[in-house]
N, C-alpha and C positions, 0 to 999 in steps of 0.2 A: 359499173361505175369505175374509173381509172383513179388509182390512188398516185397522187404525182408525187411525193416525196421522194427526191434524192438524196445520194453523197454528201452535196454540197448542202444542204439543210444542218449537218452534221458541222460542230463548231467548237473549239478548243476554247474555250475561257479561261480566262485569269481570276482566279479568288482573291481576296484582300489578304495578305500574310504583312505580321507583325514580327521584326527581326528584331533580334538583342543579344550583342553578344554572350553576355553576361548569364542570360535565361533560357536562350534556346529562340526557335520559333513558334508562332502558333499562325494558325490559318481558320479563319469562322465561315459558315454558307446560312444563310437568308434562304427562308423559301421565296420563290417568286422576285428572289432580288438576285441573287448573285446564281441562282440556276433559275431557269425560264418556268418553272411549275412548283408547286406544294409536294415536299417528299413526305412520304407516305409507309416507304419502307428501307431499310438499310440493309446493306448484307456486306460480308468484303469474300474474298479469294486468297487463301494463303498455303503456303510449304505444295506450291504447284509442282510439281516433278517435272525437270529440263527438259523440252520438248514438248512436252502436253500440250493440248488446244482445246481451249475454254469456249463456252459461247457455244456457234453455230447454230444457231437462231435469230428469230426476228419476234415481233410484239406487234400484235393488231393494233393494240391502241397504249401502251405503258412507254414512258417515257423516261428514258437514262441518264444519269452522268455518274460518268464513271473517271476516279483520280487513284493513281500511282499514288499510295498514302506511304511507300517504300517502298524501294528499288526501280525498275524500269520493265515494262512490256508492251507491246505493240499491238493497236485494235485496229483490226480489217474488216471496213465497212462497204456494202453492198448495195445496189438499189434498183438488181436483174438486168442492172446494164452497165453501169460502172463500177468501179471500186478505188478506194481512199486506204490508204494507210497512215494512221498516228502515232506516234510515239511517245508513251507519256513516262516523264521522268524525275517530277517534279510533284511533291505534294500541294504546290498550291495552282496547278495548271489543271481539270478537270477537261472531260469531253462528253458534250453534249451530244446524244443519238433519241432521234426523232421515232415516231411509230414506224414500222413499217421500213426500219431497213434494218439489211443483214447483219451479224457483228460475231464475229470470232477473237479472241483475242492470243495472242502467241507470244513467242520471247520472253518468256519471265525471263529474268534475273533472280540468283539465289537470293531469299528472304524478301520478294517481293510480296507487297499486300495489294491488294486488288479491293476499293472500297468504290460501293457502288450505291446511290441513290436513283432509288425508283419512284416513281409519280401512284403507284397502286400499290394496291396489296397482292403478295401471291395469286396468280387465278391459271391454271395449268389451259383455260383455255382461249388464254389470252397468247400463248407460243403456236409458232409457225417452225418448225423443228425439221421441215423437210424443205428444200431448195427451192426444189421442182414446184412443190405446193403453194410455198411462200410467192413466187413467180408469176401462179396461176390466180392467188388472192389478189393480189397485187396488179393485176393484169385487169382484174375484174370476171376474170372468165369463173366458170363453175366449176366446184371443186370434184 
């Protein structure tokens, strides 16, 4: 079976942000309203060391969006035949990543946080952690 999910499935949304000068801002997320699925699990990424590279995996079936909640970093997404580069820079700009494509993320900036909403819970056999593998899942062929 050919899993067809590309790059371009891959989609930057806008969240709703409430500006003031006065108070600061805030930014709110809806399941199923302002991200495309029920989050299920939170986690973020912080005090990343300059140059490190996060990610480098894919998800059989778990579902992402991932938002620069501070600073700036770049997600390089994959789909064994193309690839996309994001830049996220802005707390209320998030990036939508579908099952079944690649994602590394690079370039922090110092004191960047890396906040990510996931569609599942933890399940380690839910990762595709090898390239080649991920490829070959993905292909349909046998692993």
């Amino acid at each position: 079976m050919q899993k067809t999910t590309t790059v371009h499935d891959c989609a930057v949304i806008r969240l709703p942000n409430i500006e003031s000068d006065r108070k600061g801002s805030l930014t709110y997320v809806y399941n199923n309203a302002h991200v495309p699925f029920a989050v299920r699990r939170v986690y973020y990424l912080y005090d990343v060391p300059a140059g490190s590279l996060r990610g480098g995996h894919a998800h059989k079936d778990l579902l992402q969006f991932i938002v620069a909640a501070s600073g700036s970093f770049d997600v390089i997404v994959r789909d064994g035949e193309e690839s996309r580069t994001f830049s996220l820079n802005r707390p209320f700009y998030g990036l939508f990543i579908p099952c079944l494509i690649w994602r590394e993320l690079t370039n922090f900036s110092g004191g960047s946080i890396s906040l990510v909403l996931a569609s599942l819970p933890y399940d380690e056999q839910d990762y595709l952690r090898d390239f080649g593998e991920f490829t070959r899942y993905k292909g349909g062929q046998p692993q």
